[in-house]
N, C-alpha and C positions, 0 to 999 in steps of 0.2 A: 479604471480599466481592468480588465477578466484578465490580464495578464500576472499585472501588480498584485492583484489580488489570489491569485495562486502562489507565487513567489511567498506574500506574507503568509498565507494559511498552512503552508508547507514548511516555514520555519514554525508560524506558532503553535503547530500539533507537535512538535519535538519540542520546547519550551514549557508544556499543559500536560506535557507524558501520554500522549494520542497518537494512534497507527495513522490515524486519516484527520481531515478538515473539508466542510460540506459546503458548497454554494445551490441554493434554491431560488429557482423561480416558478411563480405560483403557489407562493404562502405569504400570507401576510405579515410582515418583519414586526408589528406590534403585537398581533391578536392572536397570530401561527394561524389562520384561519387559511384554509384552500378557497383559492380566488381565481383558480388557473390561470395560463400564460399563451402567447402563441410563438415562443421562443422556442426554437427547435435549433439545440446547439447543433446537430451535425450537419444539419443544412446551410450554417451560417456560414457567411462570408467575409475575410479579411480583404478589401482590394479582390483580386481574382483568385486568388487563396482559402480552399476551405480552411475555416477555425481553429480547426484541430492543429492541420497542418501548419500555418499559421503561427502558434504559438508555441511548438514545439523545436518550431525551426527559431527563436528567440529566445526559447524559456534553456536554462544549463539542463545539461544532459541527465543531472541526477531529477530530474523534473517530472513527475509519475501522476496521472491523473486518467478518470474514464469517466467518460460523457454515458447518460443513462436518463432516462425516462419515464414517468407511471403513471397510467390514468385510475383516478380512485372518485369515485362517486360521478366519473361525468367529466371529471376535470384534470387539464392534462399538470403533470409538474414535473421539470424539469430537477436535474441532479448533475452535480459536477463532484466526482469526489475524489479528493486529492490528498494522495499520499504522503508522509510527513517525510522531511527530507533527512539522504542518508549520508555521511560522510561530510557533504561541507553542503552551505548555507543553496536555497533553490533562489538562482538570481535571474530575473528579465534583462536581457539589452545588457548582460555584466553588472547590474546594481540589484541589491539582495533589498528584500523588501518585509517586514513585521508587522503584524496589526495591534495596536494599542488603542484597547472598547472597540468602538466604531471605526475607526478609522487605520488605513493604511497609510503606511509612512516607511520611510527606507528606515534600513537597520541603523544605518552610522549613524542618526541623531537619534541612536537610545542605547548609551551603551551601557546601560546594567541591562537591557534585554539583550544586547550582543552579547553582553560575558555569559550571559545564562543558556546563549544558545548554543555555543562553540564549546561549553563548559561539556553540555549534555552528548554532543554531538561524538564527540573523543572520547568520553567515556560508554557511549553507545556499542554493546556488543552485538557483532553480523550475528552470531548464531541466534537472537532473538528475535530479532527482525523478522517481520510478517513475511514470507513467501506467495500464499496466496490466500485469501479471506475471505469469510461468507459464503461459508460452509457448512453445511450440515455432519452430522454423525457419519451417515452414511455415504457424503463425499470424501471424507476424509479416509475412510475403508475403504475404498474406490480408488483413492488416489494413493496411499502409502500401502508398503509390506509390514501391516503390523505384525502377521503374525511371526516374523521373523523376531520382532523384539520381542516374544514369549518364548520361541525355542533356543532363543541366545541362554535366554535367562533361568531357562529348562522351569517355565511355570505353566500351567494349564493354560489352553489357549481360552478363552471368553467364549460364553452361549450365545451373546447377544453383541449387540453393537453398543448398547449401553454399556454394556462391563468393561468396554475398551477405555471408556472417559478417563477415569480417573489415573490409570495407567499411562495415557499418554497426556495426562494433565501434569502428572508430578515430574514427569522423566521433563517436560520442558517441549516434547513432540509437537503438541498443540495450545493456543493457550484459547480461552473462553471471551468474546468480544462481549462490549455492552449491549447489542443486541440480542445475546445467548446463542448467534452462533458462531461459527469454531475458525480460528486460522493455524496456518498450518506454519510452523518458525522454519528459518533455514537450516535450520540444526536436524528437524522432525524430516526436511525434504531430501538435504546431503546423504544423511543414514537411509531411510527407506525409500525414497519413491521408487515406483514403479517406470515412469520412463521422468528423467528429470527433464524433460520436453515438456513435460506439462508445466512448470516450471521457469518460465520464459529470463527471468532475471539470472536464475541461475543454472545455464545452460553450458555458460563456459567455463562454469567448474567441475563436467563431467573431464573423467580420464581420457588423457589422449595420450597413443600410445604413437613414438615414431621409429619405422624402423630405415636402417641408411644400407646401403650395398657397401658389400665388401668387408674385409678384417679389419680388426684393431690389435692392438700390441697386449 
């Protein structure tokens, strides 16, 4: 079940030290060969329940995933891709679920892969964690005030968008995906963004300010 099987892929990307975990349809699970599909996650239906909705209203609330699509050569392939879980284990229906090879199996019958999870989970620091991913150079300029991390630091601001890489590579700003392009940490998005709305996860760490009527002592 696409439920269970988020739950485990979302512990074992935090266990394999992975942002995300992918479900494809329309490759072939031997050959990788494109064979297309006519699976169309957002159309799908749970009971009277779109899919989405569906599983979100099931899966724990630390539970991150986005439905996506691509036609290449002709053929359509589907993508589910799901974010590795933060904080405590992603469980369906209250039971946490791991994948060992093939196969999906709950976590409690494998507990050297529970200790490995909950190990990593704790020692997991927010400020690395991905904000938002798959990104380019020029979204990441788009999206943060770099140039404020150069006039903190009273250093030349960059010619290029290239020259910013390494600068917000080392500070920890952004870090480089295996696809070569760019996510942006919560560290890179608390410090600079421009509106931290763009930023949906962390939105309720902007300042709020209250004010009350009347004096105090």
């Amino acid at each position: 079940m696409i439920a269970r099987d988020i739950s485990a892929l979302a512990n074992s990307a935090v266990v394999v030290d992975r942002e995300h975990s992918y479900m494809l349809w329309g490759v072939d699970d031997k050959t990788h060969e494109l064979i297309d599909t006519n699976v169309r996650l957002r159309q799908e239906k749970k009971g009277n329940q779109e899919l989405e909705n569906w599983l979100r209203g099931l899966l724990s609330k630390n539970a991150d995933f986005e439905m996506s699509s691509v036609e290449i050569g002709g053929k359509h392939v589907e993508l589910l891709i799901i974010s590795k879980a933060v904080g405590i284990p992603v469980a369906f229906e209250k039971v946490e679920y791991i994948r060992v090879g093939s196969y999906t199996k709950r976590i409690i019958e494998c507990p050297a892969l529970q200790a490995q999870l909950w190990d990593k989970l704790r020692n997991a620091q927010f400020e690395e964690t991905y904000a938002k991913t798959e990104l380019s150079l020029n979204d990441v300029v788009a999206l943060l005030k770099c140039d404020i991390y150069f006039e903190n630091l009273n250093l030349p601001l960059p010619t290029s968008v290239d020259s910013y890489k390494h600068y917000l590579l080392e500070e920890g700003i952004v870090e480089q995906q295996d696809n070569g392009l760019f996510a942006i940490t919560n560290l890179g998005a608390i410090l600079f963004a421009k509106k931290l709305s763009d930023f949906p996860r962390l939105g309720r760490k902007a300042i709020r300010i209250v004010q009350y009527e009347g004096k105090t002592d």
